[in-house]
C-alpha positions as CSV (number, residue, x, y, z in Angstrom):
1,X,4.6,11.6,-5.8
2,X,7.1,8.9,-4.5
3,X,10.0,10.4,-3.9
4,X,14.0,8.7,-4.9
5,X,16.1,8.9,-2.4
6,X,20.2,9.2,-3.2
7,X,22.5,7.8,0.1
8,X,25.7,9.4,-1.4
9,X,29.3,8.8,0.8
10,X,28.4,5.7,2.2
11,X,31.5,3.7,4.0
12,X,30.7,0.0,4.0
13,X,32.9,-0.5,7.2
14,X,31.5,2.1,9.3
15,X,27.7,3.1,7.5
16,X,26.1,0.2,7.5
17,X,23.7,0.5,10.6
18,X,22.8,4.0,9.5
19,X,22.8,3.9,6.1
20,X,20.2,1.0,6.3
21,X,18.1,3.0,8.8
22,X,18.3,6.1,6.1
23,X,16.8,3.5,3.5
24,X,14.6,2.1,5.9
25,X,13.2,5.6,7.2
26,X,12.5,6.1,3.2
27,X,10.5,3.5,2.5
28,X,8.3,4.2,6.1
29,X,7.7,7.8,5.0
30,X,6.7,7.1,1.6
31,X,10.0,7.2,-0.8
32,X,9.9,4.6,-3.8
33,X,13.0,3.5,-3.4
34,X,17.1,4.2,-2.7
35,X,19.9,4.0,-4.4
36,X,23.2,3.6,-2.3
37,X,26.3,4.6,-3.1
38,X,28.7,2.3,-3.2
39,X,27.7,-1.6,-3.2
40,X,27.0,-3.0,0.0
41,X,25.4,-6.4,-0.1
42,X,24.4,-6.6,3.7
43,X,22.3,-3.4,3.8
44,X,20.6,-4.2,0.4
45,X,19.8,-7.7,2.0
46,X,18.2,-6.3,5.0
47,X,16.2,-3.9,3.1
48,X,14.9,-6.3,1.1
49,X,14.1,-8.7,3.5
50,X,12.1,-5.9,5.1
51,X,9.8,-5.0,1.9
52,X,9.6,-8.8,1.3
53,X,7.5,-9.4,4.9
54,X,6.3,-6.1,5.8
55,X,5.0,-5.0,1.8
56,X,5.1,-2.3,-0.4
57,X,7.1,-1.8,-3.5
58,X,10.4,0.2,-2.4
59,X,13.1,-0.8,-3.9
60,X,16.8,-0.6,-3.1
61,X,19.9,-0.4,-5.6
62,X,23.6,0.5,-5.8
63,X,25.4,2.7,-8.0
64,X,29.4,3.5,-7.7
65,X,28.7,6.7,-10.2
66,X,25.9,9.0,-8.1
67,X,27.0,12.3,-10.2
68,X,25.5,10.6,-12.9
69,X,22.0,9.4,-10.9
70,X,21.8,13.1,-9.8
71,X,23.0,14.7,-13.5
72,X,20.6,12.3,-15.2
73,X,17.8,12.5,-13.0
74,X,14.6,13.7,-15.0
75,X,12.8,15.7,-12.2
76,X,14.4,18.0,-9.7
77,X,16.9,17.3,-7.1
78,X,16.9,18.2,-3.5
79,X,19.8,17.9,-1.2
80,X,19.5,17.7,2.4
81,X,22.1,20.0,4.3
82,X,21.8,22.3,6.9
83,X,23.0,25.2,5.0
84,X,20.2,25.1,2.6
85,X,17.1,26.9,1.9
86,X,14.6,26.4,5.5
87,X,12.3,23.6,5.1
88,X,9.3,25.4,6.1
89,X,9.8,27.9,2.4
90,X,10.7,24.9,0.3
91,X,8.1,22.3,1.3
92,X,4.9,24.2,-0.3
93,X,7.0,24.5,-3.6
94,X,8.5,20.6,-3.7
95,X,4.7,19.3,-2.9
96,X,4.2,20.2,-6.5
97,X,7.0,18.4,-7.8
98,X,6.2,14.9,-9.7
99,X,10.1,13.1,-9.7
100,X,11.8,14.2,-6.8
101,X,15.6,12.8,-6.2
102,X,16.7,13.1,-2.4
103,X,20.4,13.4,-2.1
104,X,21.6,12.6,1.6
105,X,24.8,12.4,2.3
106,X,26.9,10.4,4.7
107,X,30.7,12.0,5.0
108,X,31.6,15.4,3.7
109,X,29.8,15.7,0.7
110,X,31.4,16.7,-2.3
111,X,31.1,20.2,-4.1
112,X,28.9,18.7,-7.5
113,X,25.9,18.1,-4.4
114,X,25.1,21.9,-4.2
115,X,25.7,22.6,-7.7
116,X,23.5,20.0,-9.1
117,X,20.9,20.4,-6.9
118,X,17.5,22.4,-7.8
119,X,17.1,22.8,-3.9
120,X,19.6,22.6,-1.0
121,X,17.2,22.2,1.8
122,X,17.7,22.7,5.4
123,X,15.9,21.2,7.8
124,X,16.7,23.1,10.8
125,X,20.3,25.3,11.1
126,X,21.9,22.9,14.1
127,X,23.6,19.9,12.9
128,X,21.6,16.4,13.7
129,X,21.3,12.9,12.0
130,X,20.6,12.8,8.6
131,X,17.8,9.9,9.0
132,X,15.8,12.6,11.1
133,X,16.4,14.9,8.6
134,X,14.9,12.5,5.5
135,X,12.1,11.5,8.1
136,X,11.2,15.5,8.3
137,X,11.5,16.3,4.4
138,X,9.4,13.5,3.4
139,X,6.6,13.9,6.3
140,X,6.1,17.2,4.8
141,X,6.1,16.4,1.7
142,X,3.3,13.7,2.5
143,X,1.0,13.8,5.2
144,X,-0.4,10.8,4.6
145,X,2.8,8.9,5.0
146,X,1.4,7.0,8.2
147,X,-1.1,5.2,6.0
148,X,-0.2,1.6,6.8
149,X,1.0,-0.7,4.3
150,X,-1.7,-3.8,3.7
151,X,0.2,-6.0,1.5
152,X,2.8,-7.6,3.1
153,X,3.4,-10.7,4.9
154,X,3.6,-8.8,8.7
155,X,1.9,-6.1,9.8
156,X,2.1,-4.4,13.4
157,X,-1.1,-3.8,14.9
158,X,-0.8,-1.0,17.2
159,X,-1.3,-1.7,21.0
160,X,-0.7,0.8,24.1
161,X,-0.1,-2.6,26.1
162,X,1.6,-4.9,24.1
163,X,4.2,-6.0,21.0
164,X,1.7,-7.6,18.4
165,X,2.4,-8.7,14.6
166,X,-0.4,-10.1,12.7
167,X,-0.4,-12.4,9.8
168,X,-2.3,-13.7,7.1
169,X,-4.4,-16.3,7.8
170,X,-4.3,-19.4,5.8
171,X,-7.4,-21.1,4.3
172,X,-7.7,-23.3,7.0
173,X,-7.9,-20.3,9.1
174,X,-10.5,-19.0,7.2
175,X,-12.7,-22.1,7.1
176,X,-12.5,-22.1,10.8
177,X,-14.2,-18.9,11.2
178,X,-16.8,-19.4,8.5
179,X,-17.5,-22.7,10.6
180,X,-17.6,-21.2,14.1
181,X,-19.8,-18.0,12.2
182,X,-22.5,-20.4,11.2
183,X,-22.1,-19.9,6.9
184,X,-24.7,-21.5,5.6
185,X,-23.2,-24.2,2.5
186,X,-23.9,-21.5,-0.4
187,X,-22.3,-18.4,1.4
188,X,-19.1,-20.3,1.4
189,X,-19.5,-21.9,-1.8
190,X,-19.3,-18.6,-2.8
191,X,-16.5,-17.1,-1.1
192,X,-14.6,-20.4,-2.5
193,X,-15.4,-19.5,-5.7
194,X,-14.3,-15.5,-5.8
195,X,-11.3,-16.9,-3.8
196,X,-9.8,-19.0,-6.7
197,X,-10.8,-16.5,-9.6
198,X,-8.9,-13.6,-7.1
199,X,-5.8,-15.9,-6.4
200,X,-5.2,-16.6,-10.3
201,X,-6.0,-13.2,-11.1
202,X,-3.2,-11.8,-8.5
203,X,-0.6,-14.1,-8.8
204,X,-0.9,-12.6,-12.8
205,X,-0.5,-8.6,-11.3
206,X,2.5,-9.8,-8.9
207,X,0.4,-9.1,-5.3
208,X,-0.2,-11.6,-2.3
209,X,-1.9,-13.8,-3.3
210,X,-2.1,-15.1,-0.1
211,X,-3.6,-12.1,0.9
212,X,-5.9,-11.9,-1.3
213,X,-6.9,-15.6,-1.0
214,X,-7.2,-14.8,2.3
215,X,-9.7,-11.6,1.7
216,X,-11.7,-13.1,-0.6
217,X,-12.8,-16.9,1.5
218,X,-13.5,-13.9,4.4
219,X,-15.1,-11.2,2.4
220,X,-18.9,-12.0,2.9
221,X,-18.5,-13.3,6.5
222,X,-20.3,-10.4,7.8
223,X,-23.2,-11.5,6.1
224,X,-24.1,-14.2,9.0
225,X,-24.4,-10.9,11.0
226,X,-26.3,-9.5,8.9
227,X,-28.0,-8.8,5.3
228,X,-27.4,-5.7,4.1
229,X,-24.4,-3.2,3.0
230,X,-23.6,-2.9,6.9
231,X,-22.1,-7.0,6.3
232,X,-18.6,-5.2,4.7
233,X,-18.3,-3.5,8.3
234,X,-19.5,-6.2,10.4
235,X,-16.9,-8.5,8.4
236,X,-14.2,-6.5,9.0
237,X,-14.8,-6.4,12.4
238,X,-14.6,-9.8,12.8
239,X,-11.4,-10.3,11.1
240,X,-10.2,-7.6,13.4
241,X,-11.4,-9.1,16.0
242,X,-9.8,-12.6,15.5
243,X,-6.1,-11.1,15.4
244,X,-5.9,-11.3,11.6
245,X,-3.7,-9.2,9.1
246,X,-5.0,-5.7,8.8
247,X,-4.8,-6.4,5.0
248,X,-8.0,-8.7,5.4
249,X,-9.9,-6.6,6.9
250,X,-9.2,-3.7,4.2
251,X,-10.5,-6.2,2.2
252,X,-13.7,-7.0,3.7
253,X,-14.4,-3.8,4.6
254,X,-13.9,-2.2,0.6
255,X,-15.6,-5.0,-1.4
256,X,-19.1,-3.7,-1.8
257,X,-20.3,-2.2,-5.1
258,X,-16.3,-1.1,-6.0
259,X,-15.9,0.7,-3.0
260,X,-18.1,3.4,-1.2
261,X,-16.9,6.8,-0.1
262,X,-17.1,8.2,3.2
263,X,-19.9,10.9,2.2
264,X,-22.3,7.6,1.6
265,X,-20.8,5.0,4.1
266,X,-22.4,7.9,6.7
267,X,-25.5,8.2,4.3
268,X,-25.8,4.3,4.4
269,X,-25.1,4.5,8.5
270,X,-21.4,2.8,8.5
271,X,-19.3,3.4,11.1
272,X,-17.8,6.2,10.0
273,X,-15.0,6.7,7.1
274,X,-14.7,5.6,3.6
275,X,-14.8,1.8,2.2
276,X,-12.7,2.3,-1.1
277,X,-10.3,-0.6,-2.0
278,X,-6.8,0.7,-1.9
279,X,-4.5,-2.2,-2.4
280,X,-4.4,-4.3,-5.6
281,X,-5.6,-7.1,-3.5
282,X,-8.7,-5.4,-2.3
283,X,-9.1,-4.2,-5.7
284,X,-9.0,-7.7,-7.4
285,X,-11.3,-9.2,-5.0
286,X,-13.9,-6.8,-4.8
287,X,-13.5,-6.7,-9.2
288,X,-13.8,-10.7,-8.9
289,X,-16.9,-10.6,-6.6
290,X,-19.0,-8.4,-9.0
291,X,-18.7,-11.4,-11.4
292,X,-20.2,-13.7,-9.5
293,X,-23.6,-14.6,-8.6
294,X,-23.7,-17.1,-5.4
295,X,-20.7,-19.8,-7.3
296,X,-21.7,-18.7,-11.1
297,X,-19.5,-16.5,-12.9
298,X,-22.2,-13.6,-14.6
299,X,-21.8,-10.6,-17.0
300,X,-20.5,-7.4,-15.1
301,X,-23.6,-6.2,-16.8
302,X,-25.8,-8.3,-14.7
303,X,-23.9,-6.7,-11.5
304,X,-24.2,-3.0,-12.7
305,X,-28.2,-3.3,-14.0
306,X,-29.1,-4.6,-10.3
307,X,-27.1,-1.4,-8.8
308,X,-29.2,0.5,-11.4
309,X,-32.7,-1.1,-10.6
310,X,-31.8,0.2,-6.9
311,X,-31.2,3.9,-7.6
312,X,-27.2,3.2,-7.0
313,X,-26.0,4.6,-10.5
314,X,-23.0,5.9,-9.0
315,X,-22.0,2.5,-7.5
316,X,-22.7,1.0,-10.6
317,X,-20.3,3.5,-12.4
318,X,-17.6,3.1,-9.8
319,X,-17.6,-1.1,-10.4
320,X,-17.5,-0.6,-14.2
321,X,-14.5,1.6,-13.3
322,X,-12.8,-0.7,-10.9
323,X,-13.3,-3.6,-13.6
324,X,-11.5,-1.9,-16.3
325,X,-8.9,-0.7,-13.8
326,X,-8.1,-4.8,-12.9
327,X,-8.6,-5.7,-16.8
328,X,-6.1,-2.8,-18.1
329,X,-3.8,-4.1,-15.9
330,X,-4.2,-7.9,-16.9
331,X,-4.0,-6.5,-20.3
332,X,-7.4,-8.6,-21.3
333,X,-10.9,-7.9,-20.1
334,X,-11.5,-9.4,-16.6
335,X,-15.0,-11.4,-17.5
336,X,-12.5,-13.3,-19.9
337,X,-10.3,-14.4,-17.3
């Protein structure tokens, strides 16, 4: 569930800070997007230009007629005021909610809020700031809202000593570190070829392809540490290591035989946790690199009948199932591409 969140009231010459820190606190906490009302080009600008380096899909629009968003909305409607129903007895109940609208309101709000709501929620009886209050709801609503988002441009690596943003490398990059590694002249050949076929493929689903380019010339790095499934953790170390884009490691680290899950990554002796791909770039590129064999494209069949031949018939399903999750969304069969 990604909740919609509804800025109602908003005063172009007094709301802008805080109405662009309630959108902003919505698309950190996991909403899908805001709608504000009343147009208000500068907050919809910095929003924007927030999703466009930092990632993620949120989206931002305005609407001068929010009775009608709320009326027409096709799931249930929660409004935030401190006169609702407490937080702690509607949160178990909205968890099972698929289309959730989030009305927050700026000045007075008017009468229609309460009556159209399904649930006037209150979160806490004392009044406070509205953006805590959204921040609240929606941590509830998902605990897993501090998941980091891989895709975009910018990502903050966390540091108790230190401000640090790190960024995609570029392919140059990349070479540098397969050159310093040691990659012997096929390794790379190879990477360079699942690169390209995972940069087309991509830039066809709308990612990064940057990212993904990115990903996929570092994917196999780990291998000139060592030669078994262990290279996908190894790798990912090392792109940690060098200061890249979190995105890249995700990548490395969930490439192997469509992603393996954290009761067989301890089976298997990985550091511990799972090695699924969970952005569309780490999904293309791990899909892209079961169809190759050193630089030559080769049937997915070829890819699954090895995993078979080594008693890994549940990695074999779980590629067969990644490839028809990247070809229903090219609309035509991956192999084809």
């Amino acid at each position: 569930m990604k909740p919609h969140v509804l800025r109602i009231g908003h005063r172009p010459e007094r709301d802008k800070r805080i109405s662009t820190h309630v959108a902003l606190t919505a698309r950190a906490f996991g909403a899908g997007g805001l709608t504000l009302h009343r147009p208000d080009s500068r907050v919809v600008a910095t929003v924007t230009d927030v999703v466009q380096r930092f990632g993620g899909d949120f989206g931002i629009a305005t609407t001068t007629r929010p009775r009608a968003v709320a009326r027409d909305w096709r799931g249930k409607v929660v409004h935030l005021t401190m006169f609702g129903t407490p937080l702690a007895e509607a949160a178990p109940l909205l968890r099972h909610e698929r289309e959730l609208l989030v009305i927050v309101g700026a000045e007075r709000v008017p009468r229609w809020t309460f009556e159209l709501a399904d649930w006037n929620v209150a979160v806490g009886s004392q009044p406070h700031s509205e953006v805590a209050a959204l921040a609240i709801l929606l941590a509830e609503l998902d605990p897993r809202w501090a998941q980091p988002k891989l895709d975009g441009e910018l990502q903050v690596v966390p540091s108790a000593q230190r401000r640090r943003l790190a960024t995609i490398p570029t392919e140059q990059e990349c070479l540098v570190v397969h050159s310093g590694a040691g990659s012997p002249a096929p390794l790379l050949s190879h990477c360079r070829a699942v690169a390209g076929m995972a940069a087309a493929v991509t830039a066809v689903l709308g990612g990064n392809v940057a990212l993904a380019t990115a990903g996929a010339l570092l994917h196999d790095i780990g291998r000139t540490r060592g030669a078994g499934v262990e290279h996908c953790a190894l790798g990912a170390a090392m792109a940690a290591e060098a200061g890249f884009h979190p995105g890249v490691a995700h990548i490395i680290r969930a490439h192997v035989g469509g992603g393996i899950p954290q009761r067989e990554a301890r089976a298997l002796g990985l550091p511990p946790g799972d090695y699924l791909p969970r952005t569309l770039e780490a999904r293309v590129v791990a899909a892209c690199d079961n169809l190759f064999a050193g630089s030559r494209r080769r049937p997915l069949a070829d890819c699954t009948a090895w995993l078979q031949s080594q008693g890994l018939e549940m990695a074999a399903r779980r590629v067969t199932r990644l490839h028809r999750w990247v070809s229903h969304r090219l609309g035509r069969d991956l192999a084809e591409f």
